[in-house]
ZAGUTI-133323 format. One record per residue (C-alpha): x, y, z. Coordinates in pm, whole numbers, padded with zeros to 5 digits, always signed. Layout:
BEGIN
XYZ...
//
This chain:
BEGIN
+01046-07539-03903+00870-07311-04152+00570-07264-03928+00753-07194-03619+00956-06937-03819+00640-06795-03944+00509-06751-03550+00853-06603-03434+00785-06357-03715+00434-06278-03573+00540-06222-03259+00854-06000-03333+00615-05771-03560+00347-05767-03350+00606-05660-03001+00738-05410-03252+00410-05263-03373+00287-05215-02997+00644-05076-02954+00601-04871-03200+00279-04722-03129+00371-04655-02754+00658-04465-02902+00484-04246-03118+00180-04213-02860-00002-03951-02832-00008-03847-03193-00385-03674-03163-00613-03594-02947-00728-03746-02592-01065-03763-02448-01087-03803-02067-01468-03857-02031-01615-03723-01738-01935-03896-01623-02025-03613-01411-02172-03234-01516-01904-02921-01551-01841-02717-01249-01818-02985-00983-01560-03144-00759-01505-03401-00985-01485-03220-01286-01253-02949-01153-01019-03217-01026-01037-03372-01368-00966-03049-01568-00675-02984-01372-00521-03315-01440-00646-03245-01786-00434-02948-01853-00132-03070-01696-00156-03383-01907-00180-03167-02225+00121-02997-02137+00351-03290-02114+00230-03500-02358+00191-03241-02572-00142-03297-02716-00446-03164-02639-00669-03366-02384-01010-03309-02403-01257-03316-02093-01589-03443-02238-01857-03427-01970-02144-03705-02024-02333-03753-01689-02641-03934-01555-02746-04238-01422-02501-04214-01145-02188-04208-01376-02332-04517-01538-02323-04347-01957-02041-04156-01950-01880-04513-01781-02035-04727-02034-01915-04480-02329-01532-04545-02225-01598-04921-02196-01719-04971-02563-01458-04690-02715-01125-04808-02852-00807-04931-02586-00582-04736-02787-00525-04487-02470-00678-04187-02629-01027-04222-02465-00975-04218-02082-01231-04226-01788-01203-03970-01488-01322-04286-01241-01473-04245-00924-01554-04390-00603-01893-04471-00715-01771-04672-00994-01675-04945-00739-02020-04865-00530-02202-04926-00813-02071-05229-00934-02190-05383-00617-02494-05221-00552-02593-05325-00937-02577-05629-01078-02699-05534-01408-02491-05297-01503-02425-05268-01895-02071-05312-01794-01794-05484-01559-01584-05189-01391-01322-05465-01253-01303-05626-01619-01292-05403-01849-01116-05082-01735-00784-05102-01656-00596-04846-01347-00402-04589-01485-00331-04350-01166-00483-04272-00872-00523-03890-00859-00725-03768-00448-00892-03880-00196-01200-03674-00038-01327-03697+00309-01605-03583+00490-01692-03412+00781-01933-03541+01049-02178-03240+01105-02470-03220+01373-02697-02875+01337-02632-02716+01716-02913-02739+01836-02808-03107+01941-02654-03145+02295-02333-03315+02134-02023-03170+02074-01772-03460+02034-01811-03760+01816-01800-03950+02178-02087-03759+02259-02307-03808+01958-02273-04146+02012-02401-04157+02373-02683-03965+02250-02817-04219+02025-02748-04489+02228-02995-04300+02446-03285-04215+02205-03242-04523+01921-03406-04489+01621-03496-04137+01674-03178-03925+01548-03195-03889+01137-02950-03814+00934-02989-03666+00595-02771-03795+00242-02736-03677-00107-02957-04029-00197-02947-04422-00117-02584-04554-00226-02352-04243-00227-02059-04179+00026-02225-03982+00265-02484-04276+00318-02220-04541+00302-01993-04350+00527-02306-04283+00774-02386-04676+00777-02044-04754+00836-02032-04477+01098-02385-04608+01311-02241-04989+01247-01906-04963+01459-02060-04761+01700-02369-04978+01772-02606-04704+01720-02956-04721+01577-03025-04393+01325-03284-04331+01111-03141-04220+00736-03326-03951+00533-03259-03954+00187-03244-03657-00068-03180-03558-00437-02885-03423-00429-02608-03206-00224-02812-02913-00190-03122-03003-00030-02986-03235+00225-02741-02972+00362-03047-02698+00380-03291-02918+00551-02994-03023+00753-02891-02617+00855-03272-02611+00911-03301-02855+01164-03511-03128+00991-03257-03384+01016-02990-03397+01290-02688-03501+01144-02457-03591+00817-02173-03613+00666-02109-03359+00397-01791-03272+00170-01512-03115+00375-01533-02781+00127-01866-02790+00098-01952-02748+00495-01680-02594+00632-01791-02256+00562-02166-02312+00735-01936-02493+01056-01709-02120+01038-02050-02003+01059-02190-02157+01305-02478-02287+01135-02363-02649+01183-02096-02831+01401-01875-03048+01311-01747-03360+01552-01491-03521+01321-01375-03621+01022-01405-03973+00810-01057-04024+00682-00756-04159+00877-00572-03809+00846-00733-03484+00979-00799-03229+00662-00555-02951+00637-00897-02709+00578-01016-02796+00948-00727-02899+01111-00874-02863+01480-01093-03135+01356-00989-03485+01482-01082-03812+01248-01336-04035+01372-01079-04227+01442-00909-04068+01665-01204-04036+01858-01243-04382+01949-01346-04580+01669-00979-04676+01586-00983-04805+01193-01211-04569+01072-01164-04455+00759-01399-04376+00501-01313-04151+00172-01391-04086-00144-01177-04123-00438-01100-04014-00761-00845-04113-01051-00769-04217-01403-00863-04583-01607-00855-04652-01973-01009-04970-02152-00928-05299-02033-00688-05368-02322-00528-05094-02361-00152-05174-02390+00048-05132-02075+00363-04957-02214+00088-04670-02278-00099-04720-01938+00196-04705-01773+00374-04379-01958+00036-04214-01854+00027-04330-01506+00401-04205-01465+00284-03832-01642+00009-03801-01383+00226-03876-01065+00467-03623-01201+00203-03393-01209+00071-03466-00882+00382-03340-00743+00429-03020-00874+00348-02760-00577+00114-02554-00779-00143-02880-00820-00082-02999-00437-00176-02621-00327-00469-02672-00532-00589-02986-00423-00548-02869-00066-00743-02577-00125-01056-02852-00205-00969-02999+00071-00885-03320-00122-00511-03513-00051-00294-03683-00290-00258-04015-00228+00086-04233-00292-00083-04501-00517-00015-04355-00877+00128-04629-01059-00109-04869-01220-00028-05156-01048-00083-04956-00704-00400-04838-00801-00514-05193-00906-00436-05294-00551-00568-04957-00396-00893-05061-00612-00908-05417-00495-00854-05315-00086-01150-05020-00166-01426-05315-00374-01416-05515-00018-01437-05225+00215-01767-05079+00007-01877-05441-00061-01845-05498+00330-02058-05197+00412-02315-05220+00166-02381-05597+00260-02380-05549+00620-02609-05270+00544-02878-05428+00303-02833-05139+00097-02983-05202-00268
//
């Protein structure tokens, strides 16, 4: 009797101390670690959520920006730090690439971080330099059909959206392209304005002002909604590859055991913010949308649909 009072006891103190601290939560700081450099798409999405955050939970939050290794240390950094909900990871799409692309990863993403919110999505538009005799996504693909395993198209490197999105692309459409990697954003959309490579798919904001410029053309765009940047644009799908949909995304995780009455008060703070009009105009100005999967639980499933869809294409694709 004694003993099972004793547990009772245990279990009421220890319901009340996580009580407790979820209702004194935040009282310092937060870190939201950014495994990316300053001044990028991530970042800027992440600062934004950032200041909001500050504002209602009325502490600062702190954007610490540790990049390299393809998000890999500034990943592995919120992994080993505390699940006490004030260090926070600004996850991306690549977080669930890489976990099956690498095996040896110092970490598990699926095991040890834990959804917090879902924040944007980011599509891509499919660009061709004009110089190639297509100007519809229908087109394009009759092309290649016609000349396979000539057309290249240029990426950012082996393993990131654009590459995934262009295997998936040349996959459903039974086409044979040749890829053409780069190191990084910038060189694979010059060569690609040059003429050196034929085709790509580059970030909506990125391109559109070389498409406005006629210095590319774009045929369509990878997500299941047209962008509200380029809305003459129709989605790949649309175009007759029904089911097409291929995006980038971005949101918020914390350690795996970081308690749930604190996951969840943060998940709820960031889908408030993602409503007010002054952060939607914003994110439409990037030409990223705001998704409705903001609660934890809804990004864990979101998360769980987007591991098979990128483990599907990578597979299919031999990618390594």
């Amino acid at each position: 009797m004694k003993k099972n009072v004793m547990i009772l006891s245990a279990l009421f103190f220890g319901i009340a101390a996580v009580g407790g601290h979820a209702q004194q939560y935040p009282t310092k700081s937060i870190r939201l670690i950014m495994p990316y450099p300053a001044g990028g798409s991530t970042d800027t999405i992440g600062r934004l959520i950032a200041e909001r955050l500050a504002i209602a939970l009325e502490q600062t939050v702190i954007v610490d920006n540790r990049p390299g290794a393809s998000a890999q240390i500034g990943t592995e950094a919120v992994a080993r730090a505390p699940a006490d909900g004030y260090t926070l990871l600004m996850a991306t799409s690549t977080n669930s690439i890489n976990h099956v692309i690498n095996p040896k990863l110092p970490y598990d993403f699926f095991r040890e971080f834990k959804p917090v919110s879902l924040i944007v999505r980011a599509s891509q538009l499919l660009v061709v330099h004009p110089s190639l005799p297509a100007r519809s996504v229908r087109e394009l693909i009759a092309l290649a059909k016609g000349q396979p395993g000539v057309l290249t198209y240029a990426t950012s490197g082996t393993g990131t959206s654009g590459h995934l999105a262009m295997e998936a692309f040349s996959k459903d459409a039974k086409i044979k392209i040749v890829h053409v990697p780069y190191k990084g954003n910038a060189p694979a959309l010059a060569d690609l304005m040059g003429g050196h490579v034929v085709m790509g798919f580059a970030n909506v904001v990125t391109v559109v002002p070389n498409v406005k410029a006629g210095r590319l053309r774009a045929l369509g765009i990878s997500s299941a909604n047209r962008s509200a940047l380029v809305p003459e644009i129709p989605t790949i799908a649309e175009s007759g590859m029904p089911g097409f949909d291929i995006a980038a995304w971005f949101g918020i995780m914390a350690p795996s055991g970081t308690p749930d009455v604190i996951v969840n008060r943060l998940g709820q703070e960031v889908s408030a913010i993602l409503k007010i009009t002054q952060v939607s105009e914003k994110f439409s100005a990037m030409g990223v949308d705001r998704v409705d999967a903001q609660t934890p639980a809804e990004f864990a499933e979101f998360l769980r649909i987007d591991l098979k869809r990128w483990t599907k294409i990578i597979k299919d694709a031999g990618i390594k």
